[in-house]
NUPAKOL-244399 format. One record per residue: residue in one letter; chain; x negated, y negated, z of N, C-alpha, C in turn. Coordinates in Angstrom, 2 decimals, m for minus. Layout:
BEGIN
+---+---+---------+---------+---------+---------+---------+---------+---------+---------+---------+
: r : c :    n.xx :    n.yy :    n.zz :   ca.xx :   ca.yy :   ca.zz :    c.xx :    c.yy :    c.zz :
+---+---+---------+---------+---------+---------+---------+---------+---------+---------+---------+
: A : A :       X :       Y :       Z :       X :       Y :       Z :       X :       Y :       Z :
...
+---+---+---------+---------+---------+---------+---------+---------+---------+---------+---------+
// end
This chain:
BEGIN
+---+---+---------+---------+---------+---------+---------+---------+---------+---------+---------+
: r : c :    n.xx :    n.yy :    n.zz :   ca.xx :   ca.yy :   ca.zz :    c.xx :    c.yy :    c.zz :
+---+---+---------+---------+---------+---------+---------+---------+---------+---------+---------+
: X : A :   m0.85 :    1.16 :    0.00 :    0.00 :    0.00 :    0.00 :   m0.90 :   m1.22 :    0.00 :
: X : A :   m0.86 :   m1.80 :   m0.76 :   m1.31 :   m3.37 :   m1.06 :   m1.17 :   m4.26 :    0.18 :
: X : A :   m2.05 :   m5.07 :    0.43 :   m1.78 :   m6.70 :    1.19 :   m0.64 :   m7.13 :    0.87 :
: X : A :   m1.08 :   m7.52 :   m0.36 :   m0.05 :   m8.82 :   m0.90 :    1.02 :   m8.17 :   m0.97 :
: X : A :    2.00 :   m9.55 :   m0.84 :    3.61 :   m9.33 :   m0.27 :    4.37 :   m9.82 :   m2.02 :
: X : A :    5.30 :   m9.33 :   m2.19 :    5.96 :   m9.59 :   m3.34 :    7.28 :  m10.28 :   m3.07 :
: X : A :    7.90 :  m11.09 :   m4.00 :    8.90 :  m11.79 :   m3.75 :   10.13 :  m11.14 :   m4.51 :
: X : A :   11.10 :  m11.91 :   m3.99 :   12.07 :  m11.00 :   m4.52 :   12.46 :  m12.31 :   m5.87 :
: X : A :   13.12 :  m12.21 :   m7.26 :   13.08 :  m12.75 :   m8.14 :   14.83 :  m13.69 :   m7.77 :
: X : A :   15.17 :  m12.87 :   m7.21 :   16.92 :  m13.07 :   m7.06 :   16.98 :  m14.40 :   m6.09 :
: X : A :   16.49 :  m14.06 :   m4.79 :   17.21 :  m14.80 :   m3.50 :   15.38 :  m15.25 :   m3.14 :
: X : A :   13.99 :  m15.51 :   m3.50 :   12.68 :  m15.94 :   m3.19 :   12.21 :  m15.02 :   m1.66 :
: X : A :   13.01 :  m14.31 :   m1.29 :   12.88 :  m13.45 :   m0.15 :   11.50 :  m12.55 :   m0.52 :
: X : A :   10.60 :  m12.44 :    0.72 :    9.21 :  m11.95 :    0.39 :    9.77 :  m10.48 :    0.67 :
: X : A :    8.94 :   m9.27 :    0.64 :    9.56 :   m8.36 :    1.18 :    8.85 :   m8.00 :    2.03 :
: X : A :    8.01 :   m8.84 :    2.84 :    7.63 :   m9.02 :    4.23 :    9.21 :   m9.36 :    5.01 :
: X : A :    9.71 :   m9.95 :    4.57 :   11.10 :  m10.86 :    5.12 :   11.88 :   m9.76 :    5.60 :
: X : A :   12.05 :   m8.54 :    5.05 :   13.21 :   m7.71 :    4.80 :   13.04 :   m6.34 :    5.48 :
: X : A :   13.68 :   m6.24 :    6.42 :   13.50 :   m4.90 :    7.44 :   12.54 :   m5.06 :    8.81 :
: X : A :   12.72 :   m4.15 :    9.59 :   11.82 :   m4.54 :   10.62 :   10.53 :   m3.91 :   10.12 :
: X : A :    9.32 :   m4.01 :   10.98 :    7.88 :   m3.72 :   10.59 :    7.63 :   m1.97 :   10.49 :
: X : A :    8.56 :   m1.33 :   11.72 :    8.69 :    0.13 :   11.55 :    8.33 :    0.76 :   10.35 :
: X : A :    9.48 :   m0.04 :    9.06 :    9.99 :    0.51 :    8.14 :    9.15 :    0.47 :    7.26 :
: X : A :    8.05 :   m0.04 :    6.99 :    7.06 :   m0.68 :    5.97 :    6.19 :   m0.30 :    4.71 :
: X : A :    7.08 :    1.47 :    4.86 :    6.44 :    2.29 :    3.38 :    7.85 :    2.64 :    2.59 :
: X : A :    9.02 :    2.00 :    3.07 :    9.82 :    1.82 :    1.85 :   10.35 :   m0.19 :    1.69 :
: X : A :    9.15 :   m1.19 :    1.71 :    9.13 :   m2.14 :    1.92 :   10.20 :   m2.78 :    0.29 :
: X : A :    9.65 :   m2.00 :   m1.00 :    9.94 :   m2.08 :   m2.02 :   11.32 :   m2.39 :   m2.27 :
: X : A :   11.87 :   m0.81 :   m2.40 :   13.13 :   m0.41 :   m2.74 :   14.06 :   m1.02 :   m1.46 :
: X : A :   13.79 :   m1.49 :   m0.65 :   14.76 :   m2.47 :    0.37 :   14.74 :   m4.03 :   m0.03 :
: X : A :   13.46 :   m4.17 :   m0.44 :   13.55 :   m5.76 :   m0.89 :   14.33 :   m5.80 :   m2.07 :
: X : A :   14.48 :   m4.60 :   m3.19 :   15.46 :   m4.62 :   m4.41 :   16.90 :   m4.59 :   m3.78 :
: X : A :   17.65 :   m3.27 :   m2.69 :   18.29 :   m3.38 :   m2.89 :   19.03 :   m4.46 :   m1.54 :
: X : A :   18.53 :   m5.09 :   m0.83 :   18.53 :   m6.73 :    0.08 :   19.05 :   m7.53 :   m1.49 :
: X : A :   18.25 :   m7.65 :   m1.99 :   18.33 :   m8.70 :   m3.47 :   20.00 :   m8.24 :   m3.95 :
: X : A :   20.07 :   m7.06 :   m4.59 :   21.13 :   m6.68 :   m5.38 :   22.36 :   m7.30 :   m4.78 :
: X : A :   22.14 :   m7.02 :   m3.11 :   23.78 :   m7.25 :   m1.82 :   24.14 :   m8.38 :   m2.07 :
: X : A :   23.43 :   m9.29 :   m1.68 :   23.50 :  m10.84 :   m1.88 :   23.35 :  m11.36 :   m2.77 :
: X : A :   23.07 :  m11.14 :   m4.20 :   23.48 :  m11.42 :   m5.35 :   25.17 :  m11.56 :   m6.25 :
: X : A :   25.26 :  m10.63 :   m5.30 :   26.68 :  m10.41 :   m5.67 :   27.89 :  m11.68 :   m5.00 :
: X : A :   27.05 :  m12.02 :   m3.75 :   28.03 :  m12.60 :   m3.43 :   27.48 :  m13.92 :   m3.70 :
: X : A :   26.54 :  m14.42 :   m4.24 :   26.13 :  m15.75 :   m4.98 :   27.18 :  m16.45 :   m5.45 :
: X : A :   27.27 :  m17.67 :   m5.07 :   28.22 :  m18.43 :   m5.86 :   29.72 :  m18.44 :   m6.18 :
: X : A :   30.03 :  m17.45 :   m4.86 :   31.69 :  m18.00 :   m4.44 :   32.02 :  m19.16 :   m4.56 :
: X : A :   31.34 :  m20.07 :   m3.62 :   31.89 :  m20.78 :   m3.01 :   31.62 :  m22.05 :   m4.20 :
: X : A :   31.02 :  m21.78 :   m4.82 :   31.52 :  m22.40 :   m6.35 :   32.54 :  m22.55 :   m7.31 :
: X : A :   32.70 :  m21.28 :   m7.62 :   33.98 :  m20.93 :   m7.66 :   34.94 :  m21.07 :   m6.79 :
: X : A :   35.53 :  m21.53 :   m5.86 :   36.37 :  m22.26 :   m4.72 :   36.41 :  m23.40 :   m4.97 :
: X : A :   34.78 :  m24.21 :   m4.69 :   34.82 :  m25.57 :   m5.42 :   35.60 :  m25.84 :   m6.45 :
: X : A :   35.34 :  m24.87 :   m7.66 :   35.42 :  m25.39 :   m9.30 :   37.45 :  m25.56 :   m8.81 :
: X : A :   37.69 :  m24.09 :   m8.09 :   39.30 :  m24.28 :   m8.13 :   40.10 :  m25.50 :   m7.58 :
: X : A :   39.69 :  m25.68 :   m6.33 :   40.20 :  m26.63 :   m5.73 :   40.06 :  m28.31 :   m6.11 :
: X : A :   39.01 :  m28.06 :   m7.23 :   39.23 :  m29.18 :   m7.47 :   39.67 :  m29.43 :   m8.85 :
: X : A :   39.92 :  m28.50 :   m9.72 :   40.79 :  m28.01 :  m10.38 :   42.64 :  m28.40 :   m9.90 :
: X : A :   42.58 :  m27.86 :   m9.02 :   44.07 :  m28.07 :   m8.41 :   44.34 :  m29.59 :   m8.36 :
: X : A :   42.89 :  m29.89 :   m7.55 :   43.57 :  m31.33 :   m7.32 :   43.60 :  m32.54 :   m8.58 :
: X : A :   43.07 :  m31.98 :   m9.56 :   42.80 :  m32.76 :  m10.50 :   44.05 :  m33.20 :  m11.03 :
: X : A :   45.20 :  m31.60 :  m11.10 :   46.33 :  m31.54 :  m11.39 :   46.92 :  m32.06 :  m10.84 :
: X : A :   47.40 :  m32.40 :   m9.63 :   48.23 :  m33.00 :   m9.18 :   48.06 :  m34.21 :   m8.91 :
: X : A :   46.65 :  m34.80 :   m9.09 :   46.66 :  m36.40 :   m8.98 :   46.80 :  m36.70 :  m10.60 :
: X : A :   46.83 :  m35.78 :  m11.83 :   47.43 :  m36.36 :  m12.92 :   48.78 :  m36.37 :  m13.06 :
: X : A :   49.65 :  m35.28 :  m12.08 :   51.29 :  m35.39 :  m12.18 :   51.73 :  m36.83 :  m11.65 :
: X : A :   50.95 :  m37.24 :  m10.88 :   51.33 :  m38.14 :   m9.77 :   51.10 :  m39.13 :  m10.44 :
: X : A :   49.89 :  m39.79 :  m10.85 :   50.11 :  m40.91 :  m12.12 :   50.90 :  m40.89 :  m13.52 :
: X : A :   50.99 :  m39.90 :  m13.37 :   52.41 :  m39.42 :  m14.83 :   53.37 :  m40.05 :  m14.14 :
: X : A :   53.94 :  m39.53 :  m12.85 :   55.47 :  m40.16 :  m12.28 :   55.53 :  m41.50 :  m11.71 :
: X : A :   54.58 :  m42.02 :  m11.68 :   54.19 :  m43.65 :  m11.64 :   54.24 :  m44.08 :  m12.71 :
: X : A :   53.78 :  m43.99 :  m13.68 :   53.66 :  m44.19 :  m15.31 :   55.38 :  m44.24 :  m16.10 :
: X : A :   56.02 :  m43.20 :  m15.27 :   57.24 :  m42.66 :  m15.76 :   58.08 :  m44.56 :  m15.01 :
: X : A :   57.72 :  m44.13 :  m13.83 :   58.88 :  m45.35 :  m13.23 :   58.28 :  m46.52 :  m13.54 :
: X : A :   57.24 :  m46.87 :  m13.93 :   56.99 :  m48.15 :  m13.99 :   57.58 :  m48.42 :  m15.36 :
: X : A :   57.57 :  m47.55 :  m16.12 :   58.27 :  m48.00 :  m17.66 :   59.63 :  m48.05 :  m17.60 :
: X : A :   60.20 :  m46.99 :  m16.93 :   61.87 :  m47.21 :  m16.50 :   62.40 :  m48.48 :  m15.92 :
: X : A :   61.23 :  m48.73 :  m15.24 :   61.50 :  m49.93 :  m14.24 :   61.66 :  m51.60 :  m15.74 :
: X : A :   60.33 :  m51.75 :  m16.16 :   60.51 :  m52.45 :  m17.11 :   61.55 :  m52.32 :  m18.15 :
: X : A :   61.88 :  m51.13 :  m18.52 :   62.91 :  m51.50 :  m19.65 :   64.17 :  m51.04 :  m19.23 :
: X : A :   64.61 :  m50.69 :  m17.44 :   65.70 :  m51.58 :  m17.20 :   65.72 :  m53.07 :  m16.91 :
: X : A :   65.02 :  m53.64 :  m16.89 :   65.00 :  m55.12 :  m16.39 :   65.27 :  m55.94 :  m17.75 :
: X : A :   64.50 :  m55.51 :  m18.88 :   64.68 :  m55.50 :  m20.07 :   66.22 :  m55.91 :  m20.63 :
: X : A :   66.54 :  m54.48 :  m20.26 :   68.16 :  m54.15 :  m20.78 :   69.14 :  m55.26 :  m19.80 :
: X : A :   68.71 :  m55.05 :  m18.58 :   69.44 :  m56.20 :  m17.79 :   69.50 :  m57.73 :  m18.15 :
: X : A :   68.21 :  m58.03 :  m18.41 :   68.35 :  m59.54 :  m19.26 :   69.24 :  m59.56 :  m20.48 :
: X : A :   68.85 :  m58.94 :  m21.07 :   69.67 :  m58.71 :  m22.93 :   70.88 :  m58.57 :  m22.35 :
: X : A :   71.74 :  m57.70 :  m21.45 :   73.02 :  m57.49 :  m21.40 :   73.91 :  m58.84 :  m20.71 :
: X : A :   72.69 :  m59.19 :  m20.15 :   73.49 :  m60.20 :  m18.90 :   73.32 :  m61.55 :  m20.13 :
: X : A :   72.55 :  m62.22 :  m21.18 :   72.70 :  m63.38 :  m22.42 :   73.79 :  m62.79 :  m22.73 :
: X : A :   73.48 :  m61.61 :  m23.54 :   75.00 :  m60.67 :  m24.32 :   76.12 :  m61.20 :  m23.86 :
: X : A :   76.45 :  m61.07 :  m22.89 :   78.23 :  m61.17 :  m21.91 :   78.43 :  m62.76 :  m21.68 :
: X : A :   77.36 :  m63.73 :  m21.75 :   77.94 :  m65.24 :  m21.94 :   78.57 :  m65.25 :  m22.78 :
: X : A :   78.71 :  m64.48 :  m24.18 :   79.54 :  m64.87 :  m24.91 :   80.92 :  m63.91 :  m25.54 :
: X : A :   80.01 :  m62.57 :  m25.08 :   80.69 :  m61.54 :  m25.12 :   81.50 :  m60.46 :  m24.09 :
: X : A :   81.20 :  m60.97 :  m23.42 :   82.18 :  m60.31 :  m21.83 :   81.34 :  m59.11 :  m21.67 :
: X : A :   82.04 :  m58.07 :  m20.60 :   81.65 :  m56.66 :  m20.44 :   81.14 :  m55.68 :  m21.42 :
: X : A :   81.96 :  m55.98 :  m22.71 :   81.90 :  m55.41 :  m23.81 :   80.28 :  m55.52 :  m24.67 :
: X : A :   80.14 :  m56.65 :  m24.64 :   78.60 :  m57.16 :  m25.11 :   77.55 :  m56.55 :  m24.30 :
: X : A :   78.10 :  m56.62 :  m22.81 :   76.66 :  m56.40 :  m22.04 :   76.98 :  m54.81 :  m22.38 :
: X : A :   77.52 :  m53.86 :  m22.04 :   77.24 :  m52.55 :  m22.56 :   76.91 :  m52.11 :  m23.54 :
: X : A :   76.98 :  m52.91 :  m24.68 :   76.74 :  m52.65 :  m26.03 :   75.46 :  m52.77 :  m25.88 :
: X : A :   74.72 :  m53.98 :  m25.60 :   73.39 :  m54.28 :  m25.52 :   72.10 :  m53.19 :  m24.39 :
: X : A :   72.81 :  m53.08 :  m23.43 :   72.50 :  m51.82 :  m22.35 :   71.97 :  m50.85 :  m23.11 :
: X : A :   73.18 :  m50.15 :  m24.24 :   73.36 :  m48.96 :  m24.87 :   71.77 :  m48.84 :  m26.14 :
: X : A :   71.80 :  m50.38 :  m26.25 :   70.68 :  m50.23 :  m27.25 :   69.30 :  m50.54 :  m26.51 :
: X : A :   68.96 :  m50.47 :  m25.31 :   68.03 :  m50.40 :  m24.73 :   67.95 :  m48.96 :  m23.78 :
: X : A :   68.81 :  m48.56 :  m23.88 :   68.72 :  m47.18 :  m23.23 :   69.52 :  m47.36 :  m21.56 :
: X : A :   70.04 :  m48.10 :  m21.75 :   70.41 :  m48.24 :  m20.42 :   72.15 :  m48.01 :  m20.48 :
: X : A :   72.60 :  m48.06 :  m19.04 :   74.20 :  m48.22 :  m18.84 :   74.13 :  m49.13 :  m17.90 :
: X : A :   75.20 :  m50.20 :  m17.80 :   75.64 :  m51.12 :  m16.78 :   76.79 :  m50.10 :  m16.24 :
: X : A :   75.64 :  m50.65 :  m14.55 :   76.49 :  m50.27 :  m13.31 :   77.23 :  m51.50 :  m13.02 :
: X : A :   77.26 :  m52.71 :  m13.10 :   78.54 :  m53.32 :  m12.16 :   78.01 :  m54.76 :  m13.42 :
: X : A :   79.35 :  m55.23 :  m13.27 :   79.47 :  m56.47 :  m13.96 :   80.44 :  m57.30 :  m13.34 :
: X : A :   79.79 :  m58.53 :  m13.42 :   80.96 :  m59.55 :  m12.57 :   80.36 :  m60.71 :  m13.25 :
: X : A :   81.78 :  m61.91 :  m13.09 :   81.09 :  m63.18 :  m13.32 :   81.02 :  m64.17 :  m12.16 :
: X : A :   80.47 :  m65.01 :  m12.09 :   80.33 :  m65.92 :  m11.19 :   78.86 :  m65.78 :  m10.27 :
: X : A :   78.72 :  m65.58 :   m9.08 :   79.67 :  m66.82 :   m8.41 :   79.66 :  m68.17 :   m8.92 :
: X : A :   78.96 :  m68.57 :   m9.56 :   78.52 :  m69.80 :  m10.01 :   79.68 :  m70.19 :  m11.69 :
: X : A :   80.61 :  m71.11 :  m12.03 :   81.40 :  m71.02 :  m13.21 :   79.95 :  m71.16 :  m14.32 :
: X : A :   80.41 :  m70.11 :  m15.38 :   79.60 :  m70.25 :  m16.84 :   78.43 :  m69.05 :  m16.56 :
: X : A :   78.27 :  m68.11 :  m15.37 :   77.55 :  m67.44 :  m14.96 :   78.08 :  m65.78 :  m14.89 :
: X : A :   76.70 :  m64.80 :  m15.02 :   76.99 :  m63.80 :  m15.28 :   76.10 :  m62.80 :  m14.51 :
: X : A :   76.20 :  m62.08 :  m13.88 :   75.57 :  m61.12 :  m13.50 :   75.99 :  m59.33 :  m13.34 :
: X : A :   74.88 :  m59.00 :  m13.91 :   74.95 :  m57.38 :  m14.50 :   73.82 :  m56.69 :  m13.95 :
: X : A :   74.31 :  m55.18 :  m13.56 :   73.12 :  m54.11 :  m12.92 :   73.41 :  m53.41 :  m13.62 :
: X : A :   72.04 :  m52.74 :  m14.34 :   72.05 :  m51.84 :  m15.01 :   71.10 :  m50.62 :  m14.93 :
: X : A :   71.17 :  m49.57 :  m15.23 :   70.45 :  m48.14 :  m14.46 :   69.78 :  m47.79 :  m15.54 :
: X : A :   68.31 :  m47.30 :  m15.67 :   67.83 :  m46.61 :  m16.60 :   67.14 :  m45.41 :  m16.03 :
: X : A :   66.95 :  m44.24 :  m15.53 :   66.90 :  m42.97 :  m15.32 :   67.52 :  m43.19 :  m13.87 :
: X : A :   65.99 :  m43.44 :  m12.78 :   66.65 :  m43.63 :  m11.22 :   66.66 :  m44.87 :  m11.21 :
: X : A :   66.41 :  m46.00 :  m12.11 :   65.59 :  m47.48 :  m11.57 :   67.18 :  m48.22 :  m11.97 :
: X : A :   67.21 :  m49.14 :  m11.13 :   68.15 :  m50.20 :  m11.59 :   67.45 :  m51.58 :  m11.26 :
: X : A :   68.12 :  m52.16 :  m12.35 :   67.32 :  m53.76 :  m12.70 :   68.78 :  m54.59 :  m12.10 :
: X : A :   68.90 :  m56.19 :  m12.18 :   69.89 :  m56.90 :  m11.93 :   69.23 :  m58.16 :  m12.79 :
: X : A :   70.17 :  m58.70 :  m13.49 :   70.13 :  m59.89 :  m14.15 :   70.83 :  m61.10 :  m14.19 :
: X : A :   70.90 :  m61.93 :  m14.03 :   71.92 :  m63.06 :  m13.93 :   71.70 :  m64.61 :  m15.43 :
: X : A :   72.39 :  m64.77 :  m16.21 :   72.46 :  m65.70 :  m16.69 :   73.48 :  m66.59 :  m16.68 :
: X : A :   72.98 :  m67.56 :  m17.17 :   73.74 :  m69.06 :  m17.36 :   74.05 :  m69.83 :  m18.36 :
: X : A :   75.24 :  m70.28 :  m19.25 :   75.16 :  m71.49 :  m19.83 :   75.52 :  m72.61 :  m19.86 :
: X : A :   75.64 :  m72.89 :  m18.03 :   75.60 :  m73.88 :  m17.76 :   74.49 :  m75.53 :  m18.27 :
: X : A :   75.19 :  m76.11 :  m18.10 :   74.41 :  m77.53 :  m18.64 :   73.52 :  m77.77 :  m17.54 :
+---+---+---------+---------+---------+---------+---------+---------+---------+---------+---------+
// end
């Protein structure tokens, strides 16, 4: 048996490292199969990493999707609420739904006043509702 100590190629483990001193004329074939055990389990926890952040990647892109979703709902009911609520100065209820209809929206409540020559309309586009009020007052 040689001095010199050999390394293992897998895990840099000498095969001085590996077994107690007792054992020291099968120093070899223990430093291979030490290497083989723990090879195997190399790089779980990488794979854990890669998943979990995998996962989370996903769900912080759903989550700016459904922000993305309401912020546009949000704008083009407010949209539809302006257009419907000019619409009905001249055209009553009838105008502002018509106009709603071509922005994608439906009016929830229509009234005039409180103010004479004044109009105000809520209108819903998925969950979002907008409110608008116009005037053609002088």
């Amino acid at each position: 048996m040689s001095a010199r100590s050999e390394t293992c190629a897998g895990c840099r483990r000498s095969d001085r490292d590996v077994g107690p001193p007792e054992r020291r004329r099968d120093r070899r074939r223990r430093s291979r199969d030490h290497c083989d055990t723990e090879s195997a389990d190399t790089g779980q926890a990488a794979v854990l990493v890669l998943t979990v952040t995998a996962v989370l990647l996903v769900v912080i892109v759903l989550a700016i999707a459904a922000m993305g979703r309401t912020t546009i709902d949000r704008t083009r009911a407010q949209t539809a609420a302006d257009a419907a609520a000019l619409a009905s100065l001249d055209g009553g209820r009838p105008a502002a739904s018509a106009y709603a209809r071509r922005h994608g929206a439906e009016v929830v409540e229509w009234f005039a006043g409180p103010e004479p020559f004044e109009v105000t309309v809520v209108v819903r586009v998925g969950d979002t509702t907008a409110t608008a009020r116009a005037s053609n007052a002088p």
